[in-house]
N, C-alpha and C positions, 0 to 999 in steps of 0.2 A: 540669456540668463547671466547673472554675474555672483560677483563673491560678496556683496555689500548690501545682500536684501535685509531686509527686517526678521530680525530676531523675535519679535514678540512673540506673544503665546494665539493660539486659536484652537479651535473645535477641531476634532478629527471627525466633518461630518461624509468624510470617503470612506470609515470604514463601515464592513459587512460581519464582523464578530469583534469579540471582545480582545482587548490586548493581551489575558493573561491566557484567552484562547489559542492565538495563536500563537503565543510561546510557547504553549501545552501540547501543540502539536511534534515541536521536537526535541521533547526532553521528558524525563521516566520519572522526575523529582517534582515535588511541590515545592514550590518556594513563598514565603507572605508576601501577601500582595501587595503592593504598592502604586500608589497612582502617577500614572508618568502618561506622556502626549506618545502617540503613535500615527503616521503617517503613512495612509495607505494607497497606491496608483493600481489604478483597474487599464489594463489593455483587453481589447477585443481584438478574436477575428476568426478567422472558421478555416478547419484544417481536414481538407477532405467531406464535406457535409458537417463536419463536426463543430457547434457552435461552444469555443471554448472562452475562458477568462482568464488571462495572469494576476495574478495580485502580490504586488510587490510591497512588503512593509518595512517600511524607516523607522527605528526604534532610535533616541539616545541612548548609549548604557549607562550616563548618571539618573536621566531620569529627566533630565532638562535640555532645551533645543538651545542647545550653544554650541559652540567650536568645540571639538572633541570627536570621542569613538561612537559608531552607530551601526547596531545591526541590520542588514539588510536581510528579509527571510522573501524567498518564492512559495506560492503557494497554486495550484490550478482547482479552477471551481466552474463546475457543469452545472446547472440549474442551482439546487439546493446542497450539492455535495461540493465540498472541498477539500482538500487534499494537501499537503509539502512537497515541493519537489527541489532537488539538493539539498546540501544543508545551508545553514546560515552564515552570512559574509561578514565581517566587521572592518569597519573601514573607516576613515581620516575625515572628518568632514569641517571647513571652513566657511563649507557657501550655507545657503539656507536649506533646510533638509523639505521645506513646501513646496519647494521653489526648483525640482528637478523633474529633468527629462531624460526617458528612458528610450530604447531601440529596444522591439521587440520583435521575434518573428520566429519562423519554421521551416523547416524544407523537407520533401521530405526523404526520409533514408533511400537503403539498400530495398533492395524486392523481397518483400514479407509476406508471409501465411501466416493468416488471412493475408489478402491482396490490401492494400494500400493503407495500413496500421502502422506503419514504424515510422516518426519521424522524429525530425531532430529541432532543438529549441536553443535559444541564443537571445540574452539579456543583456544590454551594453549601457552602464548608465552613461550621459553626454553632457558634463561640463564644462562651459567655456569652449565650446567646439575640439574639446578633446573626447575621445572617448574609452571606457572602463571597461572592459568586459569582467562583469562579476557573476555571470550561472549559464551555463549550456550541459547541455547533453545529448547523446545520439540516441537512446532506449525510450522514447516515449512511444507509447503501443496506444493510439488511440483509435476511435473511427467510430461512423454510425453506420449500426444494424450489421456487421461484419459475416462474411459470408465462412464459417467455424466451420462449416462441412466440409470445405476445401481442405481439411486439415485429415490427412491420411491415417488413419488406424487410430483415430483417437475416441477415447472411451471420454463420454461425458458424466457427470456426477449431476443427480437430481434430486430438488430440493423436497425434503421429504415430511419434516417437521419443521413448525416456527413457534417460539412462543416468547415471553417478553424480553428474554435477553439472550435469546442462541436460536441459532439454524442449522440443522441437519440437513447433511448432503448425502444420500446413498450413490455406491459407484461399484464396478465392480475395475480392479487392477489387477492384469497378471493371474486372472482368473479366481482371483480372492475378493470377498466383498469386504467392504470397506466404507467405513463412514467417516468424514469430511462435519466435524463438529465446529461452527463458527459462534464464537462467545461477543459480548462487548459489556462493557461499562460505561457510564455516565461518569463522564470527570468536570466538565462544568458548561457552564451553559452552551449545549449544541453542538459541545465534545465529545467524541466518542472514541475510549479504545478497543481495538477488534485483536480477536486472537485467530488463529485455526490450526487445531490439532486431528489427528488422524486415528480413530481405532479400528482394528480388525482381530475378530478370536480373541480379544481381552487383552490386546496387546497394543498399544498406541503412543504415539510422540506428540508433541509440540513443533509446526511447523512456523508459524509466524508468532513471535510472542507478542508483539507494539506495532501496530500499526492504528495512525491516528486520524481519525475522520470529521469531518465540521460539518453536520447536516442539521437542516431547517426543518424539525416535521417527526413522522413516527420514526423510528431507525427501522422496526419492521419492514418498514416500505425499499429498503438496503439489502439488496439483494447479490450473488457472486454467480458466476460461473468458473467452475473449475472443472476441469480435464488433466487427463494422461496420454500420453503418446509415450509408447512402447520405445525401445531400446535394443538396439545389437547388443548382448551379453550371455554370457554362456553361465549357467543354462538360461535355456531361452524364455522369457517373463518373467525376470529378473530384478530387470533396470528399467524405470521411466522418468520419463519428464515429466513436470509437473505445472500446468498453470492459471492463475487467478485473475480474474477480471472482475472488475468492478460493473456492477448493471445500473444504469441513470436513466432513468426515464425522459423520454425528449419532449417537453408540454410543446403542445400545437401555438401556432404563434397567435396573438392577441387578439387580430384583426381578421381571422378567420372568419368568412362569410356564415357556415354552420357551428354551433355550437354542438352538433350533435357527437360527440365521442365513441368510435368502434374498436373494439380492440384489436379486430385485424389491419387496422390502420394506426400501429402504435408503433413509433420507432424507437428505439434505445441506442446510449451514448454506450461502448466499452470501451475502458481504461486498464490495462491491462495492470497490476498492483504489486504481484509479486511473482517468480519464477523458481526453479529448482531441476536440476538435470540430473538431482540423487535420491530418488525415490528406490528404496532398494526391499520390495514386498512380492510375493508371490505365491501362488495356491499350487499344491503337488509339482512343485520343482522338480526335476528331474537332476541330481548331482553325478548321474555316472556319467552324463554325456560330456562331463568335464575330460574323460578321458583317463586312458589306463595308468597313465603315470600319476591321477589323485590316488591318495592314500587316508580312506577313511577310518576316523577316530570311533573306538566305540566306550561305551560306556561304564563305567566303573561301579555302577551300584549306585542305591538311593544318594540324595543328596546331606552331605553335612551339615549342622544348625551350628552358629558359630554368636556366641555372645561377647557385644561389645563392651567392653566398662566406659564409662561416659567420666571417669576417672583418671584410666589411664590407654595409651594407646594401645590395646592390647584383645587379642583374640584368644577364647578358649574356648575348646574344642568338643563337643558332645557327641556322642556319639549316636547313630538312628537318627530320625527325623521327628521334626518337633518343629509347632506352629503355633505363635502366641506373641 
């Protein structure tokens, strides 16, 4: 490859979604659209059974394939889902942005539960026999049909309700039940953003607020596993961990002698999406076993209603209890 290929314009007939698609995948902002060339490279290869894809996209940032700044975004895509992985690179380009060769590959980590899930990813663009490294990481959690059982004291969350745009998870944690509500939105064609927040006894947070998905098809058919595993903390069922996989269905390959489909012969791709080791909920805690030197607070009587003026910064003070 050299520095003096042609400039002219062409098709981007590499790519597998739309340009403002997958800038949408890592950004919370609309922006007007604009029509510009986008250049996209697909690697294969299979990582543990796991049939994966890179896709690497070369953007101009004027908007024109000439000498100038150009974003590079990774994305990973299992069948019909795809995914970001790091963020996006900007970078100096004099050679032709059609006209590159990338170094892709895996290895894989440290020893993981599940057994052989954790590996490491490494993106080297190679011009002129030099080479760039622009995206790695050691936390990629993937693997087909992962053996979850292996996973000591962990409480599973099951899928309980679904309907056009959320999924209910029931769970129990820490001996409280708990439901695992997964939201998404339609942002543009075959974008999806996904939330999940947590309620229990009327009381619930926000755990992932953006997370960005590209799938081909119902999103219905997008399904998660999430689990807990327990935590040393006093009192005991306290603290857990908390984690989200992503479920992909593994189509049978093409050239299958039967057509006939069983579904104890279905495998699934997990990708593990997002983690948390501050889950901090629990049903009939026990606070004394904190020990004689806690010093518990008690209560002062009902609660004060306090009005704001939207005026001025200011609080006044009523007195009794009052809802409205």
């Amino acid at each position: 490859m050299t520095s003096n290929s042609s400039w002219g314009s062409n098709n981007d007939s590499l790519s597998l979604s739309s340009p403002t698609a997958v800038k949408q995948l890592y950004t919370n902002t609309r922006r007007p659209s604009r029509r510009s060339e986008r250049y996209q490279y697909t690697y294969n290869l299979i990582a543990g059974s796991a049939p994966l894809q890179f896709l690497i996209s070369v953007e101009p940032v004027n908007g024109k394939p000439t000498a100038g700044k150009y974003t590079f975004r990774l994305s990973l895509k299992i069948d019909k889902t795809e995914r970001p992985l790091s963020e996006p690179v900007t970078l100096n380009l004099t050679v032709d942005p059609r006209m590159l060769e990338f170094v892709v590959f895996v290895f894989p980590g440290k020893a993981s539960v599940p057994a052989g899930c954790l590996w490491s990813y490494r993106v080297w663009l190679r011009v002129n026999f030099v080479d760039h490294r622009i995206f790695g990481d050691d936390e990629l959690w993937i693997g087909k049909d992962p053996d979850f059982s292996s996973i000591t004291d962990a409480s599973f969350a099951r899928l309980k309700t679904s309907s056009a745009n959320s999924q209910t998870y029931d769970a129990i944690v820490g001996r409280a039940r708990v439901q695992f509500i997964v939201r998404w939105t339609h942002i543009a064609e075959g974008l999806y953003k996904y939330t999940l927040e947590y309620e229990s006894a009327g009381v619930g947070a926000m755990l992932i607020e953006d997370f960005r998905l590209i799938f081909q098809g119902d999103p219905r058919s997008v399904t998660f596993l999430i689990y807990t595993v327990p935590m040393n903390s006093m009192p005991a069922g306290a603290s857990h961990r908390i984690r989200v996989w992503l479920k992909t269905l593994l189509p049978f390959p093409s050239d299958q002698s039967s057509n006939i489909s069983l579904p104890f012969n279905d495998s699934y791709i997990y990708q593990r999406v997002w983690k948390s080791d501050s889950l901090k909920i629990g049903a009939r805690l026990d606070f004394h076993t904190l020990g004689t030197k806690m010093i518990m607070g008690f209560s002062n009587g009902p609660p004060k209603t306090y009005t704001v003026s939207q005026t001025r910064d200011k609080y006044e003070a009523k007195g009794g209890i009052e809802f409205g």
